[in-house]
N, C-alpha and C positions, 0 to 999 in steps of 0.2 A: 519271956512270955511263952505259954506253955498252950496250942490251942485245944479247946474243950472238948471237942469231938474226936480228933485223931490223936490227941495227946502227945505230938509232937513238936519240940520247940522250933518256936518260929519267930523270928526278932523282929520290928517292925520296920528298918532298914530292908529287910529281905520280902519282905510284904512291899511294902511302895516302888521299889525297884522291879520287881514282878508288873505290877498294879501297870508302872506307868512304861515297861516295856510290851505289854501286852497291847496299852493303848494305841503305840507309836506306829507297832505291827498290823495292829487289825485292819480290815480293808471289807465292809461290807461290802463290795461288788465281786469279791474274790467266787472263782467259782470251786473252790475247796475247801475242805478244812483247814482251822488258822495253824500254821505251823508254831504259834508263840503260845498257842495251848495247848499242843501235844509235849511241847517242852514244859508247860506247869503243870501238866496231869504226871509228867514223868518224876517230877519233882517229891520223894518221897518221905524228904521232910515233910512236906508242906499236906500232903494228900495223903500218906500212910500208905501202907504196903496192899491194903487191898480195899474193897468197898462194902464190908459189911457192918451192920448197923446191931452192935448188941442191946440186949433190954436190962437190967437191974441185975442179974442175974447170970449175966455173962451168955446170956444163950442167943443165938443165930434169930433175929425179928424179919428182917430185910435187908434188901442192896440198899444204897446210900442212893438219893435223888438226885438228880440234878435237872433244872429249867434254865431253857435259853427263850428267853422274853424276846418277842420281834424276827424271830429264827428264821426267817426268809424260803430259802429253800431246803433249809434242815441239814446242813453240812457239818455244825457243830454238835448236832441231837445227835447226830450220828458215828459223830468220834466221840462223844462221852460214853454211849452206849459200846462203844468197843474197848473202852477202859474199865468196862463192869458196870456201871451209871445205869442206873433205870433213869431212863433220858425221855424230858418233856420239853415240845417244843411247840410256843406260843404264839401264833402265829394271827392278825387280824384279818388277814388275807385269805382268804379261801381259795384262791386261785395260787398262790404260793405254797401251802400244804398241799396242795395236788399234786403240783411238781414236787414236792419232798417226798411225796409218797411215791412217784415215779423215782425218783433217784435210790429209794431206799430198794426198791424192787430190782432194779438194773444193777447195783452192786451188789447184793446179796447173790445176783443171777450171777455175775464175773466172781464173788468169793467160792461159791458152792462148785464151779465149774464148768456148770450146766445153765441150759437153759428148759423150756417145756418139751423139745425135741432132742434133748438129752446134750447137743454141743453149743459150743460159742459161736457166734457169729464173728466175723470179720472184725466188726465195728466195737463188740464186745471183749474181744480180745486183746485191741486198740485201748480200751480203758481199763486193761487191768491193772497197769500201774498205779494209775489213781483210786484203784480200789484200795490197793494195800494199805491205803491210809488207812481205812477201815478197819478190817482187819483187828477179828479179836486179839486182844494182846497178853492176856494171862489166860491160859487155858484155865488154869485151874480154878482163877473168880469166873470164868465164862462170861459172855456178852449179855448185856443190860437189855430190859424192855425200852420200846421206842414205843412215844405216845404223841400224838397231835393232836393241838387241842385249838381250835378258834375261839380267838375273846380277845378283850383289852386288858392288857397289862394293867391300868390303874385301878380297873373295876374287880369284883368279885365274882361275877356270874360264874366265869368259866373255873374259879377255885370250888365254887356249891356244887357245877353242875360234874366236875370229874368226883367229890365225894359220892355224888350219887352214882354214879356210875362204876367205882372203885369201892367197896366198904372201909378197905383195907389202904386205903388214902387220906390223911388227914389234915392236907394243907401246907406241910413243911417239905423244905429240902435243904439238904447238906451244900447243895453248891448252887447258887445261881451268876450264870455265865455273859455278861449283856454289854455288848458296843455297840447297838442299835438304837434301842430305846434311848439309850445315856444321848445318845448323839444330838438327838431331836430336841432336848432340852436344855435350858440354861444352865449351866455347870450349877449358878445358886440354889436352883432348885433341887438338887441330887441332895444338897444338904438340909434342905428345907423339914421341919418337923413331919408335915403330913409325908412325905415320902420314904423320911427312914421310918415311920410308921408302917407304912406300905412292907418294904422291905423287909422290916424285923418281924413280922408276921409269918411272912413265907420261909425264914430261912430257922432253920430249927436248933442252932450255935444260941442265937437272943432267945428264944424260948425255954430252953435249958439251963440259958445263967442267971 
């Protein structure tokens, strides 16, 4: 099996074992990015060597998307976007994107070096470790946008209202990342028709084939 977008082979053995170690790992209460996706982003069978998105014609369109539905505090929008990822994260919470956008601000402050008064603080210099998670990781694809978006995963509002807001957004993404949403529902339903409706919609692999 040869995947459609990145054009590399990928057996479906290597797929399920991914699939169901990611599960085993994930830990929504974790206050970092999942280390069992920085290990599948690394993975360059599976993801390709960088995250650009050619048009008919082999010419440069865009980065490759990626959404993380239920994103909490935005810890995995924020390491796709240092994998190159123009990174969206879906969030119902309004008070949970606040803190995302607080966390995005405070690493970027410990990546850059600085802060508005030019050094670190104490406490900032304390998380720089955890920054480096962060941390662009191919200079040469550069770091992805970071987008936050309020809405329900099962609705569309928030797909209308980022077109309107983006032109240049159409609804699809190369990756969607989610141990959150899945959680909350009946494993039947993940298979359920209307959902992989739901899903094959957003992701732009079924749209293409």
């Amino acid at each position: 099996m040869r995947d459609p977008v990145f054009g590399a082979p990928v057996t479906k053995n290597a797929v399920q074992n991914l699939i169901e170690k990611l599960r085993q790992s994930c830990d929504w209460t974790v206050l970092t990015g999942q280390p069992a996706l920085v290990e599948a982003l690394e993975r360059k069978d599976l993801f390709g060597e960088d995250t650009k998105v050619l048009n008919a014609k082999n010419v440069y369109q865009r980065r490759r998307r990626a959404l993380v539905p239920g994103c909490g505090r935005g810890y995995d929008v924020l390491l796709l976007a240092a994998f190159g990822y123009d990174a969206y994260g879906l969030e119902s919470s309004e008070l949970a994107l606040e803190d995302a956008k607080t966390l995005q601000c405070k690493i970027e402050t410990v990546l850059d070096g600085k802060n508005s008064d030019g050094v670190l603080t104490e406490e900032e210099k304390s998380e720089g470790r955890k920054a480096e998670m962060y941390r662009t990781r191919n200079v040469d694809v550069g770091r992805g946008h970071v987008n936050w978006i309020t809405g329900d995963f099962f609705k569309d509002e928030w797909v209308q209202k980022q077109k309107e807001e983006d032109p240049e957004f159409d609804g699809t993404f190369e990756v969607l990342y989610d141990y959150t949403v899945s959680k909350v529902l009946y494993p039947s339903l993940l298979f359920h028709h209307s959902c992989q409706g739901l899903v094959s919609n957003l992701i732009s692999n079924f749209r293409s084939s």
